[in-house]
Structures are given as structure tokens and as C-alpha cells.
C-alpha positions in Angstrom: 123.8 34.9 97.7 120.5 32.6 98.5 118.0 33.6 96.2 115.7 36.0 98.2 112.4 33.7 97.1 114.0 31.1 98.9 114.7 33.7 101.5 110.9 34.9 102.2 109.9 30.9 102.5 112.6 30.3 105.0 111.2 33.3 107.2 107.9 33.2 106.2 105.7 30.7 105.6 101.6 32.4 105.6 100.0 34.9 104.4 101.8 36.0 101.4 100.9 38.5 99.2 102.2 38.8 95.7 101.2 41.5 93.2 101.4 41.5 89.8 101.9 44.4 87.6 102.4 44.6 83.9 105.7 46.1 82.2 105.1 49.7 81.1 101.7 50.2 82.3 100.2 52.8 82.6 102.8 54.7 81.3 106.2 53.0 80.4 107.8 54.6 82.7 105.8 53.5 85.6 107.1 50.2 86.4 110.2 51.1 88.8 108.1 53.9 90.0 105.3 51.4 91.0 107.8 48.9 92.4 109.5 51.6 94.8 106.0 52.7 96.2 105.4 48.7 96.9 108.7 48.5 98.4 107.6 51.0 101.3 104.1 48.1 101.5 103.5 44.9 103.5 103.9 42.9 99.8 105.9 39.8 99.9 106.6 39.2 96.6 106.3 40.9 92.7 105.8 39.8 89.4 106.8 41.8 86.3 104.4 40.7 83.7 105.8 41.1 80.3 103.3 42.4 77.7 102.6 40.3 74.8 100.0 40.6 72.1 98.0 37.1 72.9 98.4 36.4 76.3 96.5 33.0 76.7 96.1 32.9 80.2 95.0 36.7 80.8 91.8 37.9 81.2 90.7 41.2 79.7 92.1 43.8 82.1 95.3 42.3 81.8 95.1 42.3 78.3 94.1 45.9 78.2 97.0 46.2 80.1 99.3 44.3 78.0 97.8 46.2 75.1 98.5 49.6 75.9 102.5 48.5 77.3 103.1 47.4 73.7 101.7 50.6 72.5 103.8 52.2 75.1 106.9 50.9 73.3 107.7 48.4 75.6 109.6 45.2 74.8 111.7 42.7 76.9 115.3 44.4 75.6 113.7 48.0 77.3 112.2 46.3 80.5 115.7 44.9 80.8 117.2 47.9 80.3 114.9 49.5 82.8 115.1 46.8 85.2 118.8 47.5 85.3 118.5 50.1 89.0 116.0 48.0 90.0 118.2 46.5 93.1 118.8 50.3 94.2 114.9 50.5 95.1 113.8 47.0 96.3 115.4 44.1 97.9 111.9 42.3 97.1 111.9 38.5 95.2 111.0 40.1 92.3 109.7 37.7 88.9 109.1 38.3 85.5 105.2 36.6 84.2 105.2 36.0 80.7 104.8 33.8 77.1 107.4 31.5 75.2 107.2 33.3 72.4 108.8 36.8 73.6 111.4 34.6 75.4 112.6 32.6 72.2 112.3 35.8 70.1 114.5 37.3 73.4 117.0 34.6 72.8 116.6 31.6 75.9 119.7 31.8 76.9 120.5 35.3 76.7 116.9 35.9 79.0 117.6 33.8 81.8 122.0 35.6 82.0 119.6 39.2 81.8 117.5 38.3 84.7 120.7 37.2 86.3 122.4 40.5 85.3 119.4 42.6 86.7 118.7 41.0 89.7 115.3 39.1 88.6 114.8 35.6 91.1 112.1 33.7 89.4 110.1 33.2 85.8 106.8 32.2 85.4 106.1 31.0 82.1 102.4 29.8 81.8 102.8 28.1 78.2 106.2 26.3 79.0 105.9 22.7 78.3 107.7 20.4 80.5 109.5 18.6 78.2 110.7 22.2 76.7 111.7 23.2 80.3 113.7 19.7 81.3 115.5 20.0 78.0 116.5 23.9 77.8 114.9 25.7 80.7 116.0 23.5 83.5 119.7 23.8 82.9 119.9 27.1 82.1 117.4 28.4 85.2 119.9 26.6 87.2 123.5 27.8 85.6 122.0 31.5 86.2 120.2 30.8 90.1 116.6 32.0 88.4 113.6 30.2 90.1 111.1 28.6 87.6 107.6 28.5 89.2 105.5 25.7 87.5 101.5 26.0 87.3 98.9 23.2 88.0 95.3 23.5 88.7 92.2 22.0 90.2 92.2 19.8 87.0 96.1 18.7 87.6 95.9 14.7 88.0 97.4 14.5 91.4 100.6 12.4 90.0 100.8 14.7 87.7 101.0 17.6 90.4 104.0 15.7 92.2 105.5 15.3 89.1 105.4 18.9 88.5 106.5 19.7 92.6 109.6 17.9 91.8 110.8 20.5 88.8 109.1 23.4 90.3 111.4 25.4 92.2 110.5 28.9 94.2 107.0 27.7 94.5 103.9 26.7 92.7 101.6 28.5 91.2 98.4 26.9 91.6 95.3 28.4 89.5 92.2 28.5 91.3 90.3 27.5 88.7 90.0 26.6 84.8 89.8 29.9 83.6 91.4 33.6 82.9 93.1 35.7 85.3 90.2 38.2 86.9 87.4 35.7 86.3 85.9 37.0 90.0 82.6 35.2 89.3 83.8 32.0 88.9 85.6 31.4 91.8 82.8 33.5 94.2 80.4 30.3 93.0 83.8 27.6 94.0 85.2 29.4 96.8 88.7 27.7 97.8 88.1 24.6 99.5 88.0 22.5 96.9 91.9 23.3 96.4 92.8 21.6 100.0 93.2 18.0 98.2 96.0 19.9 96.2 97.4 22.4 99.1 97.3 19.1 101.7 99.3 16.8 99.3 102.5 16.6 100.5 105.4 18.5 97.9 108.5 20.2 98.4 107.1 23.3 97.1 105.0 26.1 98.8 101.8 27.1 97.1 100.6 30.3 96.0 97.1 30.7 94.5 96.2 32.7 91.2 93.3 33.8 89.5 90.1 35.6 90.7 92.0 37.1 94.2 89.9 40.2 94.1 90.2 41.8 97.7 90.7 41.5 101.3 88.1 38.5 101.4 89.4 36.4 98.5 93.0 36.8 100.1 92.1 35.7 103.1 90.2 32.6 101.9 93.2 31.6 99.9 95.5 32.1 102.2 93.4 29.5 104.6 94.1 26.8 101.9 98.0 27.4 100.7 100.7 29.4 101.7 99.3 33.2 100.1 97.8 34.4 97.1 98.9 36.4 93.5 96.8 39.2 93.3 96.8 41.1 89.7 94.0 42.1 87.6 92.3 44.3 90.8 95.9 46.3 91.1 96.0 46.7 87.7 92.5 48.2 87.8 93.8 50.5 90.4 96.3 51.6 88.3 94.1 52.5 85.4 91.8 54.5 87.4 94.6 56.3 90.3 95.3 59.5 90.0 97.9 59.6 92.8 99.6 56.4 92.8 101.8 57.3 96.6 98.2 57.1 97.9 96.4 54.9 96.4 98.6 52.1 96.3 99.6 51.3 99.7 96.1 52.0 100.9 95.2 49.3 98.6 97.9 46.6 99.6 96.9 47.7 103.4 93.4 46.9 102.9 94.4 43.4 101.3 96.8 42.5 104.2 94.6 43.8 107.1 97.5 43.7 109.7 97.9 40.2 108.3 101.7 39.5 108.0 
């Protein structure tokens, strides 16, 4: 079967939304509940974000968020676990966001055969070196048909950016700017169109922009640049503060979208 992230970019090429929400937040229970209610949503795409204890590239509502998952009692061998009915609720591209250090304590190989196993398409692993992914990722991405979305950013050498096009596969995850997830003030003062050098390069890859995608606006903007947008810590906040998530949650995704599809 054709991995279904190659899938959405063969049918659709604009406009895509991807939300991330963290493993076992707010309760750890929550996750395939979540994911069903987003099923039934104009989302494109999800990412799983695995909760770990010092996530470099998170800013501090996904932290919270990652925080209180641990507490829940989540790990990588439970979400597995969990994740195992996910395919009986979503047909979805579904990743899993997360850290080195939770996937060598996983075991490398034995991660990329579980995502296999439960139906997971793509990783993104923010703190994966290159050389670390041509000499053990690459192979085993491949041997298990698991997408491996690279990250560059506005500071990416452009040579560098086709370098990193060529081992990307699923797409690439371009940071709008050289800071934490949910940094909303920072990119307000950049807006996006100093990312068109990068999103009018030509690379095999399409581009999806992270970082700072607060609402309907910033969605929109990004998605005039690249090919959609990775929206996290402003779900996440609407997790924490929901009280009825079959509400709240697709009124949420149909405010971002605004009959865009």
C-alpha cells in the first residue's frame, strides 16, 4: 500500500493543515479520542508528539504539555500500545514528533517495525543529525515504508537545504523562524515572505511551515508561501482549556480552514 503522506500530496497539493497534539494530553487517555473527533474535521495530516522531559525545540505550552503526559504515565511502549486501533478510527497520514533520546532508549530499530506495526507513516525527529540518519535512520525508515521529514529553516544555507530535500522524504518541515514552537510574537514582526527564497527553490519535497501558526490568519499567510502549515501549541491550548472536546475541536479546525480545502 502507498504510504497515505504520499497519498494526500498526489491529490492535494495547497492548503494543508496539520495539527499537532501531544501523547497522553490532557488525560492519557485522550489521544485516540482526540484523533477520532479530527477524523470527522477538514485536517490533512496529524502529528503524535511524544512527551519528553527536555524537548529542545518546544516552546512552553508544549512543554506544559509534555510535562503533564509524562506525569500521566505515558511512554513510547504505552502510546504504541494505544496506537495499536488507531487504523479502526482514522485513515489520516498520521506522524509521531519527537527527541533521539526516547527513540534510542525505545530501541531504533524496534521503533521504526512499531510504527510499521501500528500504522504510523512518517517521524519527525528535530535533533536527528544527518549523518546519524544516513547511517541508521535511512535504511531502516526505508526497510519499514516510514517517511522521515527533515527540518531546515530561514538560516538553512540554501545548499545545504537541497542537500537536505534530497534525504527528506514525506515533506519538509520548514521552521518559520529561529526560535520555539508558539513564539507568536516573533513571526507577527517577520510575517512569511521572507521564506519564498526557500519555498521557490526548486526540491523534490513539498513544504510545510512550523512554528508560531496561531489562527486562521497565520494559516493563511503560510499557506501563500509553501504548500500548508503545522499548527500545535494553539490546539494544545484548546485542549487545556475545553471542556467539551466534540465541540470545541472542530469549531476550531473550521475556523483555521475557512472553507479552505
Amino acid at each position: 500500500m502507498k504510504n497515505r503522506i504520499d497519498n494526500l500530496f498526489q491529490k492535494k497539493e495547497e492548503n494543508i493543515l496539520s495539527i499537532f497534539l501531544t501523547a497522553g494530553y490532557p488525560n492519557i487517555n485522550d489521544t485516540l479520542s482526540i484523533i477520532k473527533i479530527l477524523d470527522t474535521t477538514d485536517v490533512d495530516l496529524l502529528e503524535i508528539g511524544i512527551p519528553f522531559s527536555d524537548p529542545i525545540a518546544d516552546g512552553p505550552i508544549i512543554q506544559q504539555s509534555s510535562m503533564k503526559a509524562l506525569n500521566n504515565g505515558m511512554t513510547l511502549k504505552v502510546l504504541f500500545e494505544q496506537l495499536q486501533s488507531l487504523r479502526t478510527i482514522t485513515q489520516l497520514p498520521v506522524l509521531l514528533m519527537g527527541y533521539l533520546n526516547s527513540v534510542m532508549q525505545y530501541g531504533v530499530e524496534e521503533f521504526y517495525k512499531s510504527c510499521h506495526e501500528v500504522g504510523i507513516d512518517g517521524v519527525i525527529l528535530p535533533d536527528l543529525p544527518l549523518n546519524e540518519f544516513d547511517n541508521t535512520h535511512k535504511a531502516l525508515a526505508e526497510k519499514y515504508d516510514i517517511k522521515v521529514a527533515l527540518i531546515i529553516s530561514p538560516e538553512t544555507a540554501t545548499h545545504r537545504i537541497k542537500l537536505i530535500d534530497l534525504k527528506s522524504s514525506g515533506f519538509l518541515y520548514l521552521v518559520s523562524s529561529n526560535s520555539t514552537t508558539g513564539n507568536f510574537t516573533a513571526i507577527k514582526q517577520n510575517s512569511y515572505k521572507h521564506l519564498t527564497e526557500i519555498t521557490s527553490l526548486a526540491l523534490k519535497n513539498k513544504i510545510l511551515i512550523g512554528f508560531g501558526i496561531k489562527g486562521q490568519q497565520e494559516f493563511e499567510e503560510a499557506c501563500s508561501v509553501a504548500n500548508g502549515a503545522i499548527m500545535g501549541s494553539s490546539f494544545i491550548q484548546l485542549l487545556s482549556t475545553s471542556s467539551n472536546f466534540e465541540k470545541d475541536i472542530p469549531e476550531f479546525i473550521s475556523i483555521i480552514k475557512n472553507s479552505k480545502s
